[in-house]
C-alpha positions as CSV (number, residue, x, y, z in Angstrom):
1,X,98.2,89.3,88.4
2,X,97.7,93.1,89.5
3,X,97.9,95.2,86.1
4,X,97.8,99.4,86.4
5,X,97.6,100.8,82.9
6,X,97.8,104.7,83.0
7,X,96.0,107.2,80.4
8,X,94.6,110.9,80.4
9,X,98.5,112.8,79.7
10,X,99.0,115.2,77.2
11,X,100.4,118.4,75.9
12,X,98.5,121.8,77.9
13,X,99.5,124.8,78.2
14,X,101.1,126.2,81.6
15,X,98.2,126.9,83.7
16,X,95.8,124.3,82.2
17,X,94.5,121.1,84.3
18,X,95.0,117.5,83.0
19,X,93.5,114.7,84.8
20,X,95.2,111.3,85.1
21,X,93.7,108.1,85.1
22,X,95.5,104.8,86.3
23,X,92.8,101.5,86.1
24,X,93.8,98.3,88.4
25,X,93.2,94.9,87.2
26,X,92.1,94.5,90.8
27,X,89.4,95.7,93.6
28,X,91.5,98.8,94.6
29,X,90.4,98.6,98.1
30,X,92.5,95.3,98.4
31,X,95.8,97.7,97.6
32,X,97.5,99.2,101.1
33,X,98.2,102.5,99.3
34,X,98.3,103.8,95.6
35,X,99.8,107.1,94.5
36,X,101.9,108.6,91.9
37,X,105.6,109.1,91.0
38,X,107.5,111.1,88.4
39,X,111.2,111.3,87.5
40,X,113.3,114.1,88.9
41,X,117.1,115.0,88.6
42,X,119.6,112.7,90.4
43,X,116.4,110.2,91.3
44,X,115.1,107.4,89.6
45,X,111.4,108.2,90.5
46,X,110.0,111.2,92.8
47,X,106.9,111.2,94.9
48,X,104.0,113.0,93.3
49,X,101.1,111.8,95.6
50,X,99.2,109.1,97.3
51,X,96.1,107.5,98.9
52,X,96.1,105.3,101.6
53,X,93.5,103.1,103.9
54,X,90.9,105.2,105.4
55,X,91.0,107.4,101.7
56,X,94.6,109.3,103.7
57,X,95.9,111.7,101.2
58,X,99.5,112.5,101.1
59,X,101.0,115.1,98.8
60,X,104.4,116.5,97.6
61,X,105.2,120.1,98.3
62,X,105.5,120.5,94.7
63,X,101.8,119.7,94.1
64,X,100.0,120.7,97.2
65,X,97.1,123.0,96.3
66,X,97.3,121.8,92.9
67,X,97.2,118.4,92.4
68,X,94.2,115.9,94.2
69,X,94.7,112.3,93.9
70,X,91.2,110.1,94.3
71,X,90.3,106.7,93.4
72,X,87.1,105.1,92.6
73,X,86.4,101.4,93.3
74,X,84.3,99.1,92.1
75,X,83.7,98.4,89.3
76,X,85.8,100.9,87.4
77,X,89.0,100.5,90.1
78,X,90.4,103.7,89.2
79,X,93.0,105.8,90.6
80,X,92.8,109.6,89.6
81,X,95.1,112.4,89.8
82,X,93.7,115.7,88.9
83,X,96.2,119.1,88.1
84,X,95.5,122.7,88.0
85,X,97.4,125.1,87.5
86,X,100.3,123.0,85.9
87,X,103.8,124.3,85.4
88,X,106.6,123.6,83.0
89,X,108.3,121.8,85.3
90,X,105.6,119.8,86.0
91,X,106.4,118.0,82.3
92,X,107.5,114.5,83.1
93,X,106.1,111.0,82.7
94,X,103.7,109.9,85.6
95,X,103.5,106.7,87.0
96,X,101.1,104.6,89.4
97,X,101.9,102.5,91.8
98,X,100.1,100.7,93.9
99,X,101.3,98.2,97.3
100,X,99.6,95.2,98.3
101,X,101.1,92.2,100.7
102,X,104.5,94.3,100.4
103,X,105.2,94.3,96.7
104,X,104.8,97.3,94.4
105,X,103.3,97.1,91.3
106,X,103.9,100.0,88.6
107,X,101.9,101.2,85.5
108,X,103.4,102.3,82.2
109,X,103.4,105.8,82.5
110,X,101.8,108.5,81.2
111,X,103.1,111.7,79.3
112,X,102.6,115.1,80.3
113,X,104.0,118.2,78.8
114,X,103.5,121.7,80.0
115,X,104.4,124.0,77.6
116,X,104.9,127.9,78.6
């Protein structure tokens, strides 16, 4: 059973960094991609970032130059997102996911708030 728990949110002021953590209950290599979501207006989830085979980085607009997703594998299995220079808008719960043999598995979230 794959398991993502998610920590490392918070309250920071605009322009601090926060660094999120999301640990798998599995060998993270074994997953075809993991990355991060986040709710937005009129969606259920939005795409943050990801990290595909070959270590592929993939990031919203919203993030690039700000945000840099990384994972670590055995034996913590950790997926990392690290923010800089974080905006009000940037306050939202963030999620993991993470793909393997065509199912998505999510984490629990994580709490951010950026105040101004």
């Amino acid at each position: 059973q794959v398991q993502l728990v998610e920590s490392g949110g918070g309250l920071v002021r605009a322009g601090g960094s926060l660094t999120l953590s999301c640990a798998a209950s599995v060998n993270i290599f074994e997953f075809n991609g993991m990355g991060w979501y986040r709710p937005a207006p009129g969606k259920q989830r939005e795409f943050v970032a990801s990290i595909n085979v070959g270590d592929k980085t993939n990031y919203a607009e919203s993030g690039k130059g700000r945000f840099t997703i990384s994972r670590e594998g055995q034996p913590k299995n950790i997926l990392y997102q690290h923010m800089s220079g974080l905006k009000p808008e940037d306050t939202a719960v963030y999620y993991c996911i993470a793909n393997i043999l065509s199912r998505d598995y999510w984490g629990q979230g994580t709490q951010v708030t950026v105040s101004s």
